[in-house]
C-alpha positions in Angstrom: 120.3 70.4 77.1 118.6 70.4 73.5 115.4 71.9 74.9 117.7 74.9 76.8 119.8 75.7 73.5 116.3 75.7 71.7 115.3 78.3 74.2 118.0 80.4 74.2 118.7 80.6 70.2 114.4 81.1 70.3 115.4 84.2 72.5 117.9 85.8 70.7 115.7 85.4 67.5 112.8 87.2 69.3 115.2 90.3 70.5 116.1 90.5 66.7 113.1 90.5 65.1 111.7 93.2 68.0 114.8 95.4 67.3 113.5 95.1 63.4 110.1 95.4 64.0 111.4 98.8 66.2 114.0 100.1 63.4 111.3 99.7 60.9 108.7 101.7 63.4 111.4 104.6 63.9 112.2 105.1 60.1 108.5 105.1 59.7 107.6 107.5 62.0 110.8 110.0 61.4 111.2 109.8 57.1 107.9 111.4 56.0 108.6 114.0 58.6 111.8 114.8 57.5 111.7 114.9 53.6 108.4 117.2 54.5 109.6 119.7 56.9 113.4 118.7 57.1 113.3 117.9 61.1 111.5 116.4 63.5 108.3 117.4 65.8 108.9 118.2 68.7 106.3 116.0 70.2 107.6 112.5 69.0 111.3 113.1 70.4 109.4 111.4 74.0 108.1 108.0 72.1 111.7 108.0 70.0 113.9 108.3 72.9 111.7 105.4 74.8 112.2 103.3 71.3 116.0 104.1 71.1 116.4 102.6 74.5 114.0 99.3 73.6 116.0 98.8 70.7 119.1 98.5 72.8 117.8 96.3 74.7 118.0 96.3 78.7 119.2 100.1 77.9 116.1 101.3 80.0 117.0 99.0 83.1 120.9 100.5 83.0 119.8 103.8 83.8 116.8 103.5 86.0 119.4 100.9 88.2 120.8 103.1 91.3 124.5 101.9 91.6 125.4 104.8 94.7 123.2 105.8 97.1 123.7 109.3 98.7 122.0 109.7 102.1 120.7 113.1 103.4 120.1 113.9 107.3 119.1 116.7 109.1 115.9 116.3 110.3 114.3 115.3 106.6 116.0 112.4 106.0 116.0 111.4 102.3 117.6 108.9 99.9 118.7 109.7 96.4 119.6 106.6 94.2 122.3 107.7 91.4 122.3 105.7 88.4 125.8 104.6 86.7 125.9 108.0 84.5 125.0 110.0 87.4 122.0 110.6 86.9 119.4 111.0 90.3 116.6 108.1 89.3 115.0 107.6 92.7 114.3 110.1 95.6 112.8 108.3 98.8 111.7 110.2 102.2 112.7 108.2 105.2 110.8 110.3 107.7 107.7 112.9 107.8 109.9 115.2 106.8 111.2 113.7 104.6 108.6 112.4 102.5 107.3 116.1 102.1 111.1 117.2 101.0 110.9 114.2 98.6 107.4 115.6 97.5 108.6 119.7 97.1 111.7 119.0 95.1 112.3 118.1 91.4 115.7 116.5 91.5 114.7 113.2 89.8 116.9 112.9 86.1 118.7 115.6 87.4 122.4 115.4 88.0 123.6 114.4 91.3 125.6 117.6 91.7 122.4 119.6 91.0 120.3 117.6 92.9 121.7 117.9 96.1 122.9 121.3 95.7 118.9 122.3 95.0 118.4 120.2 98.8 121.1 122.7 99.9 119.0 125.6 98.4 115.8 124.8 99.9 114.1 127.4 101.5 113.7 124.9 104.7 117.0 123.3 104.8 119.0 126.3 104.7 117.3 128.1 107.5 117.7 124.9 109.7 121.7 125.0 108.0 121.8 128.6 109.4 120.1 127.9 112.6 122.8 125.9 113.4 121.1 122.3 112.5 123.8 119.1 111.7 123.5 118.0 108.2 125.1 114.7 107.2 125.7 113.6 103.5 126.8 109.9 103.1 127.7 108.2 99.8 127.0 103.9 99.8 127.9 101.8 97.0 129.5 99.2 95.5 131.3 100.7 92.5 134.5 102.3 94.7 135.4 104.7 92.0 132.3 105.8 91.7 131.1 106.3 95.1 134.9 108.3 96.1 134.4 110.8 92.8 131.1 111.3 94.2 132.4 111.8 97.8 135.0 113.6 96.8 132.8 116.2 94.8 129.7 116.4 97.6 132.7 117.6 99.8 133.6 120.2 97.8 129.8 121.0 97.0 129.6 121.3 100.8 132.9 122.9 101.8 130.9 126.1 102.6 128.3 124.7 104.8 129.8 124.6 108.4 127.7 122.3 109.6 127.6 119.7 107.0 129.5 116.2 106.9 130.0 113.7 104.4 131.2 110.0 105.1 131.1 106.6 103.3 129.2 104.0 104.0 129.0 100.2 103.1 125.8 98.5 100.9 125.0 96.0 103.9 124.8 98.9 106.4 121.9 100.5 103.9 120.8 97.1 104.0 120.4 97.2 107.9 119.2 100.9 107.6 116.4 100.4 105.6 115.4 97.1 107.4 114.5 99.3 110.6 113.2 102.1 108.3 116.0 104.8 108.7 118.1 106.0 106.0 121.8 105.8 106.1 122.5 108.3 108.1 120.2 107.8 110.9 121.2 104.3 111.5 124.7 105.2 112.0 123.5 107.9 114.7 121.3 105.5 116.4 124.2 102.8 116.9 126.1 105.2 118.1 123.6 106.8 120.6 122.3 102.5 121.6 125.6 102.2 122.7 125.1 104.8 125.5 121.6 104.4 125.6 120.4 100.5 125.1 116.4 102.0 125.6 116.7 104.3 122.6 114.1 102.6 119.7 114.9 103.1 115.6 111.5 105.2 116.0 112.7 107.7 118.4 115.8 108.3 116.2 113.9 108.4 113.0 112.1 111.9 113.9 114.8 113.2 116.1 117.2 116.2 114.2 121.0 115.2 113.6 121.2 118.2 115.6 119.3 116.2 118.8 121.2 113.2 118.3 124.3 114.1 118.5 124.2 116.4 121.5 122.4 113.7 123.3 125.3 111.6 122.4 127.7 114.4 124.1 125.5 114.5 126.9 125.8 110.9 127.6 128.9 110.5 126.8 131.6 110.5 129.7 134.2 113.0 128.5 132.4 114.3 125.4 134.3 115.4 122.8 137.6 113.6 124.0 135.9 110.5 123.5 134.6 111.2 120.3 138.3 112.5 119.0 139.8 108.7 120.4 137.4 107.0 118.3 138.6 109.0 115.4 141.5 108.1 116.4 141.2 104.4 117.1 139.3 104.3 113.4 136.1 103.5 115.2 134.5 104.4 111.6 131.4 105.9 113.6 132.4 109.6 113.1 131.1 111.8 110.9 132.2 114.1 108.6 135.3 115.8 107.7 136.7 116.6 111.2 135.4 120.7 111.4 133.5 120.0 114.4 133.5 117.3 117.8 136.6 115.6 116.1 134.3 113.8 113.9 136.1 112.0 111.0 134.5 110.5 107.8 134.5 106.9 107.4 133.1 103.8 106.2 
């Protein structure tokens, strides 16, 4: 017990004398310039902001930590992580297609908002959008107030795209998702579809378009869109979007 109280008060003494060793490096760096030319270069802003957040300690780790994850399908399939502010802080591909989108775009630090209305903007994704392709746009995570403000405004963000449904999702079913390398979106598809079609592999579905999957589904499905509109119904929680097509309904 002596030896862990000896470690922990030695830990708290090393943090201080860091955020010292820190305060002393910003006033430094920052004083001379300002009693010289009253403000600061524009060059050091970079190294101060990186030193602000040491000094805070654990402040970088808070914001590079996704708390929601918002899942984009339509034949790309890509993963933004959204930070507790936010703020986009990782973008991940999840097929061919979308590894490139991930590699064209410059949504990282950006606001989710902005990030996935630049997706919407993208030269590819809106000609497949107009071509009558199935986008779907789920929000997972484990903060419920955040993920529903961010549900609610990615519906709004996507009210004028016809063809584009959002849903909710649970952290264990990214969890599974990831484990057989689809995002989100495409795992819910593929259960959906395995349940008509036991052959159908995670690797099939992870370059197939939303657009494919789901009218295979329709085509194996005995009734079609009546069946679809009873799960709604029955809260089968495998529908998606907001109900403008097929009866799907968002879910988690």
């Amino acid at each position: 017990m002596r030896d862990q109280l000896k470690e922990a008060f030695d830990q708290v003494r090393a943090e201080e004398e860091l955020k010292a060793k820190t305060k002393a490096f910003v006033r430094q760096k920052t004083d001379g310039h300002a009693r010289q030319k009253g403000s600061m270069p524009r060059r050091l802003l970079p190294a101060i902001a990186c030193l602000v957040l040491l000094l805070f300690g654990g402040g970088a780790w808070l914001f590079g930590t996704p708390t929601v994850t918002i899942s984009i399908d339509i034949n790309p399939s890509i993963e933004l992580g959204v930070n507790r502010f936010g703020q986009v802080v990782t973008v991940k591909g999840y097929n061919d297609d979308g590894a490139a989108l991930a590699d064209s775009i410059q949504v990282k630090y950006r606001d989710y908002g902005e990030a996935v209305s630049q997706i919407l903007a993208n030269q590819k994704i809106a000609a497949l959008l107009s071509d009558d392709a199935i986008m779907t746009i789920g929000v997972i995570g484990s903060d419920s107030d955040q993920s529903t403000q961010i549900l609610s405004d990615l519906e709004v963000y996507t009210q004028s795209q016809e063809n584009a449904y959002c849903y909710s999702a649970r952290p264990e079913d990214a969890k599974a998702a990831h484990e057989l390398g689809l995002s989100t979106g495409k795992y819910r598809a593929y259960l959906e579809l395995q349940a008509l079609d036991p052959n159908i592999t995670p690797e099939e579905i992870q370059q197939m378009t939303m657009r494919e999957i789901r009218d295979r589904i329709a085509l194996l499905s005995a009734g079609g869109q009546e069946e679809s509109q009873a799960d709604g119904q029955n809260g089968s929680g495998r529908g998606y979007g907001r109900g403008k097509q097929n009866g799907w309904q968002s879910g988690a």
